[in-house]
C-alpha positions as CSV (number, residue, x, y, z in Angstrom):
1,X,89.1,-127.1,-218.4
2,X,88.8,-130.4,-216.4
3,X,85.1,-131.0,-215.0
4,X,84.4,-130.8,-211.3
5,X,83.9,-134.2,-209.6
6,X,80.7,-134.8,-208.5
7,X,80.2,-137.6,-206.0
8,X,82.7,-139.7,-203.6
9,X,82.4,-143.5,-202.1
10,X,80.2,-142.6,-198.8
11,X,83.2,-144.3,-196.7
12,X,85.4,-141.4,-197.5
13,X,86.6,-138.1,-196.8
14,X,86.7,-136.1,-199.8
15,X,90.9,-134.8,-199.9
16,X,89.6,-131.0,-200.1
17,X,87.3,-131.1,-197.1
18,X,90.9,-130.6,-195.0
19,X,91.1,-127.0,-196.7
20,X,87.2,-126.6,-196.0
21,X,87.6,-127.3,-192.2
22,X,91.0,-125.6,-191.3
23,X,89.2,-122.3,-192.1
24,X,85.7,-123.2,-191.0
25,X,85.9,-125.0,-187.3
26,X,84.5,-122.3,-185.6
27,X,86.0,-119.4,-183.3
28,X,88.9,-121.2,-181.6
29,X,89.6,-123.9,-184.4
30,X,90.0,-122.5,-187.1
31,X,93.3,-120.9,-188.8
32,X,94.5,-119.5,-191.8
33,X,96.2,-121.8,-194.2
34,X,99.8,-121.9,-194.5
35,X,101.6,-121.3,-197.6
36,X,101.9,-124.5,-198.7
37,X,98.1,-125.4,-197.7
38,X,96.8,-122.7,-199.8
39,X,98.9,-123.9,-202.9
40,X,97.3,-127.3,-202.2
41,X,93.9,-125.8,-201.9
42,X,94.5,-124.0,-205.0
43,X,96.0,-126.5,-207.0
44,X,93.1,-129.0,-207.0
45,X,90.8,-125.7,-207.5
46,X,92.7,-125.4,-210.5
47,X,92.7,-128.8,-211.4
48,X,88.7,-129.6,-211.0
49,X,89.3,-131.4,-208.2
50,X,86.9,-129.8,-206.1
51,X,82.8,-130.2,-205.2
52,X,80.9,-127.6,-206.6
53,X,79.4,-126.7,-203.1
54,X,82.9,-126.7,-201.2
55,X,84.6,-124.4,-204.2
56,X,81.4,-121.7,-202.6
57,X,82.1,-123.0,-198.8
58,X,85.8,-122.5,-199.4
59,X,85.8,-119.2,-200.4
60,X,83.2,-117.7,-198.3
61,X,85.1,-118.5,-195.3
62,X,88.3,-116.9,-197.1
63,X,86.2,-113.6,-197.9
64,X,84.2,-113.8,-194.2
65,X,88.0,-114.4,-193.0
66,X,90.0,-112.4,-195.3
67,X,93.2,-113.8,-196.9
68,X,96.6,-113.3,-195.4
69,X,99.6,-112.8,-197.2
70,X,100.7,-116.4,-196.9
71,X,97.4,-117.4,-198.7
72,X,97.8,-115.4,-201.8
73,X,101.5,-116.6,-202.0
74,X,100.1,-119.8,-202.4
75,X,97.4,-119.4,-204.3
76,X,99.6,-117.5,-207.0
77,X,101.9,-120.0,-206.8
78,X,99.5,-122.4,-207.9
79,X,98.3,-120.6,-210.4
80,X,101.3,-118.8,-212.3
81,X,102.2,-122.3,-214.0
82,X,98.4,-121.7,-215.6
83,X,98.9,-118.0,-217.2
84,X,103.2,-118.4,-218.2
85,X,103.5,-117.3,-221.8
86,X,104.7,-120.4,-223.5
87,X,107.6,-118.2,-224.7
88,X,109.1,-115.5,-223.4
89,X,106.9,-111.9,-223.9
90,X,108.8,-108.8,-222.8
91,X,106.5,-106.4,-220.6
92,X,107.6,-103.5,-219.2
93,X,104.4,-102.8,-216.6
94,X,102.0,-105.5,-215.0
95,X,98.8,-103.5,-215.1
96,X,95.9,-105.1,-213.3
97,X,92.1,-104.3,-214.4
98,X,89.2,-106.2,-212.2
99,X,87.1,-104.2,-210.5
100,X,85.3,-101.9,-213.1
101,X,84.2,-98.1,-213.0
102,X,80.6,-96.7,-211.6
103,X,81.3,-93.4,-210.4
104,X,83.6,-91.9,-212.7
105,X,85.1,-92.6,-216.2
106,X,88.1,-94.6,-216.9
107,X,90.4,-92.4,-217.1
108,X,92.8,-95.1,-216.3
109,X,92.9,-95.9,-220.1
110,X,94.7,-92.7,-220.8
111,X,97.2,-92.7,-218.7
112,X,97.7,-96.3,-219.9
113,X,97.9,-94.9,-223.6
114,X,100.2,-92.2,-222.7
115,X,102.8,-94.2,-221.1
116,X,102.6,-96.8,-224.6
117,X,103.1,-93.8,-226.6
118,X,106.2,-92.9,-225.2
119,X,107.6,-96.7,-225.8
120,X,106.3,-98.6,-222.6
121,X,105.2,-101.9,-222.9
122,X,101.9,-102.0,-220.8
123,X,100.5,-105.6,-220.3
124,X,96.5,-105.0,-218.8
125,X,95.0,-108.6,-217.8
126,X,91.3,-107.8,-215.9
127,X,88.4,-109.3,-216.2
128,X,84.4,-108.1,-216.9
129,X,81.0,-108.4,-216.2
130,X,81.2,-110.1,-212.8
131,X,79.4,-106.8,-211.0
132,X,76.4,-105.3,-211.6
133,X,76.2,-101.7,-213.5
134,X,79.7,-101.1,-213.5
135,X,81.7,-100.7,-216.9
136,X,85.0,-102.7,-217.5
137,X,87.9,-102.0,-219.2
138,X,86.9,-104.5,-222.1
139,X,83.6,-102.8,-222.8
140,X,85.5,-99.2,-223.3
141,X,88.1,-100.9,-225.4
142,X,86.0,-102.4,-227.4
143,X,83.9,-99.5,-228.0
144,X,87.1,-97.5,-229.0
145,X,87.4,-100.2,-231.6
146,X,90.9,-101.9,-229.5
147,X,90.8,-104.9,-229.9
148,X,91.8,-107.6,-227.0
149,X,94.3,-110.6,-227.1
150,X,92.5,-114.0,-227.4
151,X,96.0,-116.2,-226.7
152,X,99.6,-115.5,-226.4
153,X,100.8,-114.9,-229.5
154,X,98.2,-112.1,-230.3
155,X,99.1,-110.5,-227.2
156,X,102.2,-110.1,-228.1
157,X,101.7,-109.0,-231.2
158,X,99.5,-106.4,-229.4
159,X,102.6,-105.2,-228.0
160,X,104.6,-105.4,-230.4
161,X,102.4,-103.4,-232.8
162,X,101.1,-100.4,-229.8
163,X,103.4,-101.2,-226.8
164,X,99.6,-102.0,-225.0
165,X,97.6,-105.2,-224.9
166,X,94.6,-106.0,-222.9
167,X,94.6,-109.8,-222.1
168,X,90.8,-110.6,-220.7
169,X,91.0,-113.6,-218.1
170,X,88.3,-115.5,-219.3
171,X,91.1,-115.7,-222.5
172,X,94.3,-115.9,-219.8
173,X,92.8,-118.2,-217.2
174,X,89.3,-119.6,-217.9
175,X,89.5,-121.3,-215.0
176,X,90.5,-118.0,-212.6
177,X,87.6,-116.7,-215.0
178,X,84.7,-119.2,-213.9
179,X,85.5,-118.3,-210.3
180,X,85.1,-114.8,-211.0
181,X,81.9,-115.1,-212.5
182,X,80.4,-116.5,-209.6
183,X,80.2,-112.8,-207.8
184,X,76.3,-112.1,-208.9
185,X,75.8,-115.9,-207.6
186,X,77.3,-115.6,-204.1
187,X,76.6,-111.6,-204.0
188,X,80.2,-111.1,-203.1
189,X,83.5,-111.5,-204.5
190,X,86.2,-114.1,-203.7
191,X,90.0,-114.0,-203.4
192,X,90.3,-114.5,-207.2
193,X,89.3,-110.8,-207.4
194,X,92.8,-110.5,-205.0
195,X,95.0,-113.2,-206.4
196,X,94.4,-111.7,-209.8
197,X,95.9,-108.9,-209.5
198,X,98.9,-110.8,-208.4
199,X,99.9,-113.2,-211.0
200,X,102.3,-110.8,-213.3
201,X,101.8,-113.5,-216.1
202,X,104.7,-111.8,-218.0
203,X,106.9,-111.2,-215.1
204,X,107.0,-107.8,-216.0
205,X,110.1,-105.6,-213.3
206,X,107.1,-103.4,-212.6
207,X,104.0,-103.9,-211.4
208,X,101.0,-102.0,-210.3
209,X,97.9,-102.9,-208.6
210,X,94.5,-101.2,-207.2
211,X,92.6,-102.1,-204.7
212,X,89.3,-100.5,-203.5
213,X,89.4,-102.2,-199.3
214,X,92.4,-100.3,-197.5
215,X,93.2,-103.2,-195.2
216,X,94.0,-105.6,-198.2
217,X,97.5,-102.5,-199.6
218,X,99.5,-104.3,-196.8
219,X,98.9,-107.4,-197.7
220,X,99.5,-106.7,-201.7
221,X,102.4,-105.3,-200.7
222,X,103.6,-107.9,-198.6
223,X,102.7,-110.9,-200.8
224,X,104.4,-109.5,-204.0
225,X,107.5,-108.9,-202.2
226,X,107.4,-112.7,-201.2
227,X,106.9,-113.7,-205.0
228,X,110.0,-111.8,-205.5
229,X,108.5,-108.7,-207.5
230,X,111.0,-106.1,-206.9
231,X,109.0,-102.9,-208.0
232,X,105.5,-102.9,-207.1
233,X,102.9,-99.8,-206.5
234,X,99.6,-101.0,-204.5
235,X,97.2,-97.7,-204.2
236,X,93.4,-97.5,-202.9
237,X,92.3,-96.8,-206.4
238,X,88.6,-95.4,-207.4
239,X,86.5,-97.6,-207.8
240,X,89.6,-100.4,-206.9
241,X,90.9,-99.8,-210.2
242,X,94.7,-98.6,-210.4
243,X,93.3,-94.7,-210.7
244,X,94.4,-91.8,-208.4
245,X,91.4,-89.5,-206.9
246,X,92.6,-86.7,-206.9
247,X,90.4,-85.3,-204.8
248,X,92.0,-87.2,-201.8
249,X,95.4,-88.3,-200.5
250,X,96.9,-91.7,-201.9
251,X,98.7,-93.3,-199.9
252,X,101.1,-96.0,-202.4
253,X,102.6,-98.9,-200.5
254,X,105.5,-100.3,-202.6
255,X,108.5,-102.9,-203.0
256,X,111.9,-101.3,-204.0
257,X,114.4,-104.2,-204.4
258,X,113.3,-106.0,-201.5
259,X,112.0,-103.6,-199.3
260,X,108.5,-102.1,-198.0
261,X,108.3,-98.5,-198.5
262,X,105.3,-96.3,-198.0
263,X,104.6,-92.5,-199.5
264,X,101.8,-90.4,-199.5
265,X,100.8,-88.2,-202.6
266,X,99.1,-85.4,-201.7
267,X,95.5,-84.0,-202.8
268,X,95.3,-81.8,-205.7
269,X,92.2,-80.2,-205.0
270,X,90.7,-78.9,-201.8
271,X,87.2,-79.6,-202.4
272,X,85.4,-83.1,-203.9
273,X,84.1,-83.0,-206.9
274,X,80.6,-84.2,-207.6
275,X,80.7,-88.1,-209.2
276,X,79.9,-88.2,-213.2
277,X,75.7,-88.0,-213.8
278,X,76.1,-90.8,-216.2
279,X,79.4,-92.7,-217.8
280,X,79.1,-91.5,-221.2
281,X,82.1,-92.5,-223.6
282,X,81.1,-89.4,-225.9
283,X,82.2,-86.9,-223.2
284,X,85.2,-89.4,-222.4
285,X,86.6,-89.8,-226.1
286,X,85.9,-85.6,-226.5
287,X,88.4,-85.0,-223.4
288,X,91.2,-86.7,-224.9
289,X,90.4,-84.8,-228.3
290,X,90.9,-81.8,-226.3
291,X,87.3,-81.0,-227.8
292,X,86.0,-80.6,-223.9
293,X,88.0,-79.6,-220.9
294,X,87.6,-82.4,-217.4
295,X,89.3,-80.7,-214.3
296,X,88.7,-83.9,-212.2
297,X,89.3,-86.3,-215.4
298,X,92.5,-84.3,-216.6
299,X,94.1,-84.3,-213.2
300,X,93.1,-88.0,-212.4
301,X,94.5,-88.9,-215.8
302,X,98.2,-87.0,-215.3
303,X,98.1,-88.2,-211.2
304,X,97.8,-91.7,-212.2
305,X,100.4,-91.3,-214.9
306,X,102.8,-89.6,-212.7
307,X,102.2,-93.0,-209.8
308,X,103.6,-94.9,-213.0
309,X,106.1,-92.9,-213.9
310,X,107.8,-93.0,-211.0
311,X,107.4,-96.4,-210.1
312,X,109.3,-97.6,-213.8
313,X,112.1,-95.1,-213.0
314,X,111.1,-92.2,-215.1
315,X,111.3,-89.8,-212.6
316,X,113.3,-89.6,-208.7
317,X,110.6,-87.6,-207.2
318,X,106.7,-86.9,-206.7
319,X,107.4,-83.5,-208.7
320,X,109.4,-84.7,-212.1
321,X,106.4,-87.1,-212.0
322,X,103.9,-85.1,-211.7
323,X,105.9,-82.2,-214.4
324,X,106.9,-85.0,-217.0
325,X,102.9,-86.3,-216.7
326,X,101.4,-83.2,-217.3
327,X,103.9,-82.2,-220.1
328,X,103.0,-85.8,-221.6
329,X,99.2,-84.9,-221.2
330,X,99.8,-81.7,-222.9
331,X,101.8,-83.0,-226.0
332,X,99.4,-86.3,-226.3
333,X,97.9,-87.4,-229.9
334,X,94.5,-86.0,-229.8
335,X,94.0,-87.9,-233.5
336,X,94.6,-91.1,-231.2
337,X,90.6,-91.8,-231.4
């Protein structure tokens, strides 16, 4: 990773304080970037280019602001040359993992698990740590004794081996990573938490993505069909991890082949359930066992399963989905862990 500049000659304008002022001159000045102005921007971020103190200025306007979707275009754009595989790695689902769990378990994982069992080759990149008292994917992997890929080639052997690999971004992107880290400095995050969950490093056909503010679905949706994804699922997950409450309508705004296309799963209860008292992995590991029985965990497990199922083509309806998830559930390796 290249170090940051520190200092420039007094007579001149440092070249990123054009990106610092185009979103920072006040009410009627100041605009989004363009495309091509956020790959810019981006580039130099990525690069070590930039003062320390415009990297915060920069993007604290973007989160005051709020990206568009010609800003993550860029930034991706600039980034994806950072996180290609130096050969080719054959994924099958784009899984995205940065926002961590407080109120419920992971259950996530399973459905992740399921869908390698049955030959699907999941590729998870997330990150940890950045937000207090949360738990990350990471820290339940590693407790389950998985282990995580640390380059390329043992990613891909990851997959090879269990059709699954978790690929932390501190290991995919260091730089991406250092950004990230800076949440419990600014107390908020930045649009690396958004880009992130972007950048398909493996250009896998299918990708999913979770996102915890509504208003930012649209513009998921609308930036990944500009990178030319061409099956993409962006859902209002818990917590802003790709996980279907159950408890509550999910509304899944996707790209089919070049086209936006909204649908609405429905609620599969009719009351809320009460959030977990504490996030114990005991409880969590027992449920997949079979050893202990989690109405809101079970159906959050096969709901999320049947999103994904439908979205790589296993299944033309919200029902198949939904069936072949729950028969999947049902037939799972309970030896697993």
């Amino acid at each position: 990773m290249k170090t940051m500049k520190t200092s420039i000659p007094p007579s001149h304008e440092h070249p990123f304080a054009q990106f610092v002022r185009i979103l920072g001159k006040g009410k009627k000045g100041s605009r989004p970037l363009t495309e091509d102005e956020a790959f810019q921007a981006m580039q130099m971020i990525m690069q070590g280019e930039v003062l320390d103190v415009q990297l915060g200025a920069f993007l604290m306007l973007l989160r005051v602001k709020e990206e568009t979707a010609d800003e993550l275009l860029g930034f991706v754009r600039a980034v994806r040359s950072s996180v290609t595989p130096p050969q080719p790695v054959r994924v099958d689902l784009d899984w995205s993992s940065y926002a961590g769990k407080r109120r419920h378990l992971p259950w996530y994982l399973f459905s992740i698990f399921l869908l390698a069992a049955h030959g699907h080759r999941v590729l998870v990149h997330g990150a940890s740590g950045h937000t207090i008292d949360r738990i990350y994917t990471e820290d339940v992997l590693t407790d389950l004794g998985v282990p995580v890929a640390s380059d390329w080639a043992s990613c891909t052997a990851q997959l090879d081996q269990r059709n699954f690999s978790y690929f932390p971004l501190r290991n995919l992107c260091p730089r991406l990573h250092e950004i990230i880290e800076l949440r419990n400095i600014m107390g908020l995050r930045s649009p690396v938490h958004t880009l992130s969950r972007l950048i398909n490093p493996a250009g896998a056909p299918c990708v999913i993505q979770g996102i915890f503010h509504p208003g930012y679905r649209p513009v998921h949706q609308v930036a990944a069909l500009a990178l030319g994804y061409s099956r993409v699922d962006v859902i209002k997950g818990e917590a802003g991890e790709i996980e279907r409450n159950p408890d509550i309508e999910c509304l899944v705004q996707s790209v089919r082949n070049g086209e936006l296309v909204d649908e609405t799963w429905p609620a599969l209860f009719k009351q809320r359930h009460v959030k977990e008292e504490s996030l114990d992995l005991t409880t969590f590991v027992k449920v997949w066992r079979g050893e202990l029985r989690h109405e809101y965990g079970e159906a959050s497990v096969i709901g999320t399963l049947a999103i994904a199922l439908k979205l790589l083509g296993q299944a033309d309806s919200q029902e198949a989905a939904q069936t072949l998830a729950n028969q999947w559930w049902q037939e799972r390796d309970r030896a697993l862990f």
